[in-house]
DRENPA-3360 file (N, C-alpha, C; in nm, 2 decimals, always signed):
BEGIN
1 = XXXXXXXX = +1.91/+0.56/+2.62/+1.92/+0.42/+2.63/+1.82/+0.35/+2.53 ~ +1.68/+0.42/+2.52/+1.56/+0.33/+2.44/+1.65/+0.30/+2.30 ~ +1.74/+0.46/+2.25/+1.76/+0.45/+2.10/+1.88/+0.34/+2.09 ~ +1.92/+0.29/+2.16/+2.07/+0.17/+2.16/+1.95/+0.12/+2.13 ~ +1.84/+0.07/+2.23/+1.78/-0.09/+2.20/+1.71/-0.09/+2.07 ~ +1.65/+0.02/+2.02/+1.59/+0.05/+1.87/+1.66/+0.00/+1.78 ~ +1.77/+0.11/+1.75/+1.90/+0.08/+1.69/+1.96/-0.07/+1.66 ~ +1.97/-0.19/+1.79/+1.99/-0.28/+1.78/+1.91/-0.41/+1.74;
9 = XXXXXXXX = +1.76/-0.34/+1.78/+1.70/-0.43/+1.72/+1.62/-0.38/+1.57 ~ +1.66/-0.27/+1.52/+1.68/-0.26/+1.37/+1.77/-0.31/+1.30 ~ +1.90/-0.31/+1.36/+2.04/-0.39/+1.29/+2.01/-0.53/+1.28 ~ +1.92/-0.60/+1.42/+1.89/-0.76/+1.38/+1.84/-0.80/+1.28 ~ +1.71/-0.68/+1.31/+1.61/-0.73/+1.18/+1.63/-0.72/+1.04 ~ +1.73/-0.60/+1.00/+1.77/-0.62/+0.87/+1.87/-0.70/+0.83 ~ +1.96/-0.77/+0.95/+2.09/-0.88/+0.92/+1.98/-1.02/+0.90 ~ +1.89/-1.01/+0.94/+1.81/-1.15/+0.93/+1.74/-1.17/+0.79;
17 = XXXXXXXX = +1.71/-1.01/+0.76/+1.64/-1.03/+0.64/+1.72/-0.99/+0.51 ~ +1.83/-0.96/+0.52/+1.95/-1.00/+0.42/+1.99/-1.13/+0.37 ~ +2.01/-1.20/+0.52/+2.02/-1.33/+0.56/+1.92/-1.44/+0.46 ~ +1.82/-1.40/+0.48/+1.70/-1.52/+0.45/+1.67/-1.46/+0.31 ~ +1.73/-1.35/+0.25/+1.68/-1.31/+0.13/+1.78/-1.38/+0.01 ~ +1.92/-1.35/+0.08/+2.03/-1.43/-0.01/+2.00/-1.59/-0.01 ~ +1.96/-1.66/+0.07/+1.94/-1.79/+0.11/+1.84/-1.88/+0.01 ~ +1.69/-1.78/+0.01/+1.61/-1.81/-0.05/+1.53/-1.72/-0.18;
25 = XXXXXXXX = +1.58/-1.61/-0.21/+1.57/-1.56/-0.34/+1.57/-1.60/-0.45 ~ +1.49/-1.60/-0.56/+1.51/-1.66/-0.67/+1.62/-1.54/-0.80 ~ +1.68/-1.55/-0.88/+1.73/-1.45/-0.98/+1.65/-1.41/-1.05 ~ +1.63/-1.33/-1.11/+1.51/-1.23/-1.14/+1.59/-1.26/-1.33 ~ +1.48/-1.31/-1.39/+1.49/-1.29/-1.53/+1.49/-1.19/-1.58 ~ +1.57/-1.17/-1.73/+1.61/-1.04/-1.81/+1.44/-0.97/-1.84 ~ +1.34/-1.06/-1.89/+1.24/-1.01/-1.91/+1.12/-0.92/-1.77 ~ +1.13/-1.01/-1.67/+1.11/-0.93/-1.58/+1.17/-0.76/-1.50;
33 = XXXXXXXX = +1.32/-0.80/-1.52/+1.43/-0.69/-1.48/+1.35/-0.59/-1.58 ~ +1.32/-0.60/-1.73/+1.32/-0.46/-1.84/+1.20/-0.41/-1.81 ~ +1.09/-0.48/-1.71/+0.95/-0.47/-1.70/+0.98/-0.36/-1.54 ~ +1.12/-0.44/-1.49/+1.07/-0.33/-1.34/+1.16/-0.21/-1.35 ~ +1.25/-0.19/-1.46/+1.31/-0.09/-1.50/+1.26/-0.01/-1.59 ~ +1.14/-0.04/-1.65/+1.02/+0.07/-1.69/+0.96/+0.11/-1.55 ~ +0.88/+0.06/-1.48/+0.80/+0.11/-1.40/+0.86/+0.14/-1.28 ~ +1.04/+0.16/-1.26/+1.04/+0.22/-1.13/+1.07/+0.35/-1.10;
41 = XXXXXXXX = +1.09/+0.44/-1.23/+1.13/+0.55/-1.20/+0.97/+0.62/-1.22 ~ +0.89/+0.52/-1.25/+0.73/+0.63/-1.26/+0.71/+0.64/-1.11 ~ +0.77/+0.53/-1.07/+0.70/+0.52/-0.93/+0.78/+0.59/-0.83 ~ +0.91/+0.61/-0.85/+0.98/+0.72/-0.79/+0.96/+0.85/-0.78 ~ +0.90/+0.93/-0.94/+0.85/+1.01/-0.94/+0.68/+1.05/-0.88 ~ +0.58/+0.94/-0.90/+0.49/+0.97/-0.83/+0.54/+0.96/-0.68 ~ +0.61/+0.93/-0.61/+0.64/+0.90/-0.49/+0.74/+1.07/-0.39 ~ +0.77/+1.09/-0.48/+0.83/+1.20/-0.45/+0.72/+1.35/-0.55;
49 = XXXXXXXX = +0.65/+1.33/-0.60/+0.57/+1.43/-0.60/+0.46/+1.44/-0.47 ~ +0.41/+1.29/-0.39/+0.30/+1.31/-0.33/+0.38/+1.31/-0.21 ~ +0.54/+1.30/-0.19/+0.62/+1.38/-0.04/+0.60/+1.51/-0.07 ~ +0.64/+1.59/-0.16/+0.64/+1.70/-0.19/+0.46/+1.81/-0.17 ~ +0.39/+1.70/-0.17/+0.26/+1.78/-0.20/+0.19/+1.76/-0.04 ~ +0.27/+1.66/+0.04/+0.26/+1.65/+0.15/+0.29/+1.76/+0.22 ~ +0.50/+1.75/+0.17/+0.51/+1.88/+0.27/+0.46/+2.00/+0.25 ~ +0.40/+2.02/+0.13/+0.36/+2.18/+0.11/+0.21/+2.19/+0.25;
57 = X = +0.14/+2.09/+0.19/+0.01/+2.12/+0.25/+0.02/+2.05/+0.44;
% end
């Protein structure tokens, strides 16, 4: 029963924050977008090296 109410109030809270993000988001300029499309696969890979070095140790 706890995992319905988890569950349900995970579904709220991401329909709300979908909600309020379409509503009030700004569009992200071309110059910003080429700046976070450099730095997101660095950050993917450090991010998944320091899971990795988690699960070893």
């Amino acid at each position: 029963m706890n995992v319905f109410i988890i569950l349900a109030v995970l579904f709220a809270a991401i329909a709300l924050m979908v909600i309020v993000v379409e509503r009030f988001a700004k569009p992200v300029d071309e110059q910003k977008q080429a700046k976070y499309s450099k730095i997101l696969p660095i950050l993917v890979f450090i991010m998944l090296f320091a899971s990795l070095i988690k699960a070893i140790i």
